[in-house]
C-alpha positions in Angstrom: 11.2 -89.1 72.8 11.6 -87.3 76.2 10.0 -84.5 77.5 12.6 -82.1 77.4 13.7 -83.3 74.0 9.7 -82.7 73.2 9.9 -78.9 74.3 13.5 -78.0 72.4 11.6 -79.5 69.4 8.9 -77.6 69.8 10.5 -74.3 70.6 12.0 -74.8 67.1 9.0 -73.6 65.4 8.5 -70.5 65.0 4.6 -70.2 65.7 5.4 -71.5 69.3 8.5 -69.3 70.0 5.7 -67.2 71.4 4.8 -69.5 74.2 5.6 -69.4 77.9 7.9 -72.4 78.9 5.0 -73.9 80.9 2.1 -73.5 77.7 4.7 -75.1 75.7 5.5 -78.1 78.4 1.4 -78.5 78.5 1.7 -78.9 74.0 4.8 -81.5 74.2 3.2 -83.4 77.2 -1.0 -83.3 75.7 -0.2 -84.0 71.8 -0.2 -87.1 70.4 3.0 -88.5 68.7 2.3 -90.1 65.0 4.7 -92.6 63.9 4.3 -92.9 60.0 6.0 -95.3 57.0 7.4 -94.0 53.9 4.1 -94.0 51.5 2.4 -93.7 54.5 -0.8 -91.0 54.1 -1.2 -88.2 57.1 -3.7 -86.3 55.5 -5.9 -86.4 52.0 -6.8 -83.1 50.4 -10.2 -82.0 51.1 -10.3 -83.6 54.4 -11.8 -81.4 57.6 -9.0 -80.3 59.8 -9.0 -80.9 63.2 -5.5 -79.4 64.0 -2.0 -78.9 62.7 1.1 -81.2 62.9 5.0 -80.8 63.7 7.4 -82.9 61.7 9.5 -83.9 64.5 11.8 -86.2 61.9 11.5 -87.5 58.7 10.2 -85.4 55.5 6.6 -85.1 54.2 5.0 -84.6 50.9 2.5 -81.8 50.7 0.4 -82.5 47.3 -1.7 -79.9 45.8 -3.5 -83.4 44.3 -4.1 -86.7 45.3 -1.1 -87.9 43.8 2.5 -87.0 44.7 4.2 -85.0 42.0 6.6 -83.1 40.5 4.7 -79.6 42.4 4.8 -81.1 46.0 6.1 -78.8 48.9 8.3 -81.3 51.0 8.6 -80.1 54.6 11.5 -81.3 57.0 11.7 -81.1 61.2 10.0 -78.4 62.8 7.8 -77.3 60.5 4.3 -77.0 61.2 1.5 -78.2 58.8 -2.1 -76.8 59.3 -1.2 -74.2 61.2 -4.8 -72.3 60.0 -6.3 -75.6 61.1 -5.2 -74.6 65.1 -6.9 -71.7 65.1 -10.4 -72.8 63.0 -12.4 -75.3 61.0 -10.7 -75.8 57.8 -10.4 -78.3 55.0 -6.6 -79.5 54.4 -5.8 -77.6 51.2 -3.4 -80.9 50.0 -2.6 -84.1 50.5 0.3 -85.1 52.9 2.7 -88.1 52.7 5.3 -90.0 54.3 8.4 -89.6 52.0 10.2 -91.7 54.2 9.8 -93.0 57.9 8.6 -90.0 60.2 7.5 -88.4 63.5 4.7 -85.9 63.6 3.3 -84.1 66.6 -0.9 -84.0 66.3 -1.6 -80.6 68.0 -5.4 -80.7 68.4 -7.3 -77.2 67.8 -9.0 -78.2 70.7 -5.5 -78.2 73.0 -4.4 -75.3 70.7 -7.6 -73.2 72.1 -7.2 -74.4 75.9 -3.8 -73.3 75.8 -4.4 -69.7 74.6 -7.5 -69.7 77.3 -5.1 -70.5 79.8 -1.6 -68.5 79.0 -3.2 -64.9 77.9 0.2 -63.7 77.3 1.2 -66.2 74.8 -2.1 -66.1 73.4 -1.6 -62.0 72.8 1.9 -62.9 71.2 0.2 -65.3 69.2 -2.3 -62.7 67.9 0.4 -60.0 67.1 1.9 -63.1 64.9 -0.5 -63.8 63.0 -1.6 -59.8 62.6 1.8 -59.2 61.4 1.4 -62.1 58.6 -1.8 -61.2 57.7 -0.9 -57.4 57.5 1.8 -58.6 55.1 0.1 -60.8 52.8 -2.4 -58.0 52.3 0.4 -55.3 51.3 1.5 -58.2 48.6 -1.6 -58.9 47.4 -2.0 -55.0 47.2 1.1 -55.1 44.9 -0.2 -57.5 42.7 -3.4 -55.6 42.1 -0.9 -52.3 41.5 1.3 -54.3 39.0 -2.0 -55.9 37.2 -3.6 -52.9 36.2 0.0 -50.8 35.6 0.9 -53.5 33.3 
């Protein structure tokens, strides 16, 4: 895969919308591309995490077990998998499969880091991202605890 094809890919998921044009050419051009089988294991549960990956074709199999099952999470192109993982030590919360023959991106938390070092602006963008999830998440768990105790 090209490049260019690498970076319009890329600019796909929403995470990395919030990267310059150059911090996103350094991501396409320093990540590793996975070629994977169907059947073919990314990830097991449990396992530390040393970064997050972009389905760039095929689907994968996210298993809350070992095993693939009825409960599995199947993601398709451009998502991103681990995307905790990029930002710190984590252990994969499932286990991911091949459901079929696939290309994943391997962004390394490592080149995740050097990129926010060096692009302050998309790292800023980055941070209002991830503030705005986290601010959400908290206002749902917050209606849960309301509802709980109402109910």
């Amino acid at each position: 895969m090209s490049l260019e094809q690498d970076l319009r890919n890329l600019s796909q998921v929403p995470l990395f919308e919030a990267f310059e044009t150059e911090a996103l050419r350094i991501l396409a051009f320093s990540a590793e591309t996975r070629l994977l089988r169907a059947g073919d294991l990314l990830f097991s549960k449990g396992e530390p995490s040393d970064g997050g990956y972009v389905v760039l074709s095929g689907s994968i199999a996210l298993s809350p077990s070992d095993a693939p099952g009825p409960e599995d999470t199947i993601v398709s192109p451009f998502a991103l998998i681990g995307e905790i993982a990029l930002i710190s030590a984590t252990e994969r919360a499932s286990t991911a499969t091949a459901l079929e023959p696939a290309a994943v991106l391997k962004i390394s938390r490592a080149l995740f880091h050097r990129i926010l070092n060096e692009y302050p602006q998309s790292a800023m963008r980055i941070r209002g991202i991830i503030s705005s999830r986290l601010s959400d998440f908290v206002r749902q768990l917050d209606e849960v605890r309301v509802s709980s105790f109402s109910g």
